[in-house]
N, C-alpha and C positions, 0 to 999 in steps of 0.2 A: 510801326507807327507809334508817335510817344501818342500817353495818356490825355484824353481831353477833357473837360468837366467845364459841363454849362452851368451858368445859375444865375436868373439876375440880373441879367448881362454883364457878369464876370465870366471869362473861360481863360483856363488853365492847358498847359499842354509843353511836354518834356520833349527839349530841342534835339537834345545831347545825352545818353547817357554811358558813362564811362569811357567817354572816347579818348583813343588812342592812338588816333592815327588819323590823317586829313579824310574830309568827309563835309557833305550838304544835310545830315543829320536827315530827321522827321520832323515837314514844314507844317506850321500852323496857320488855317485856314483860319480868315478872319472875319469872312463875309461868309454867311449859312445859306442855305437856301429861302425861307422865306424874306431873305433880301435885307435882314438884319447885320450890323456889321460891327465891328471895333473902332474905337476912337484913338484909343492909346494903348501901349502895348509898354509895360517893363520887363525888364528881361536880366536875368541874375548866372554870371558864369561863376563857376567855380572849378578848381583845380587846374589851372593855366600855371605853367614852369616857363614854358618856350613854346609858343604857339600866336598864329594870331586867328581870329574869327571876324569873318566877314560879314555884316548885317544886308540881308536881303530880303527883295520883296519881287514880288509876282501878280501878273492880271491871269495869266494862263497857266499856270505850273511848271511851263517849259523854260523860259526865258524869265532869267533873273537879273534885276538891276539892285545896284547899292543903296541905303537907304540909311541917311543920318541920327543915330542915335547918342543921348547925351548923359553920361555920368552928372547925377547930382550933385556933388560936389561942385562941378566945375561950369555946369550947363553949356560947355563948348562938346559939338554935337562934330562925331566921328563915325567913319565909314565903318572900323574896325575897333574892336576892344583885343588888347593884348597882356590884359593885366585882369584880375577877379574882379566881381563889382556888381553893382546893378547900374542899366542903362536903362533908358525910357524916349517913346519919339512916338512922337504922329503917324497914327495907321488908315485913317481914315481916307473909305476909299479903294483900299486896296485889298485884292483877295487873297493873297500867299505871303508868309513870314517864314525868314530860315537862317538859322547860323550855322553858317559856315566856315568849316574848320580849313584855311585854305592854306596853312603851314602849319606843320608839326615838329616839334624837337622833342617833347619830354612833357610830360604834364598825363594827369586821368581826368579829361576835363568833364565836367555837368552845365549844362543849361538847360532851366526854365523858364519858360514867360508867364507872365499874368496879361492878359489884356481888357479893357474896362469899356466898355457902349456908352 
């Protein structure tokens, strides 16, 4: 499982790390148990050649649906990042976050999120 770090209500928590090969990584739990959650989540890929990653989210950790996140730049909000960057989107609500590595060609990709209460 990637690294978590509470504080704040900032947490922290590594998606991806050195992947090289398709993969649903180590998902970030966004609601805690005392029923505290996330509001917003950014989330920063790095090392994409040829790949794409899938933004997903979950109520149960089993079944995962897509979930719109949107580069700064441009604020039009995508299923998938296939290019390095940071993305950011509304979590609120929801208890599992995960990128997913759902094509591979080349790349040693990293993702981490931040997510903010």
């Amino acid at each position: 499982m990637g690294m978590q770090v509470n504080w704040n209500g900032y947490k922290y928590h590594k998606l991806q790390t050195a992947a090289g090969v398709t993969g649903a990584g180590s998902p970030m739990r966004l609601i805690d148990d005392a029923g505290g959650g996330l509001d917003t989540i950014a989330v920063q890929v790095e090392g994409i050649t040829s790949a794409t990653v899938t933004w997903q989210v979950s109520l149960n950790g089993v079944d995962w649906y897509g979930i719109l996140l949107s580069p700064p730049p441009t604020g039009t909000g995508a299923l998938t990042a296939t290019a390095d960057g940071i993305y950011r989107g509304n979590v609120k609500g929801l208890k599992w976050f995960r990128a997913n590595i759902t094509t591979f060609g080349s790349g040693t990709i990293e993702i981490e999120a931040f997510g903010v209460a």
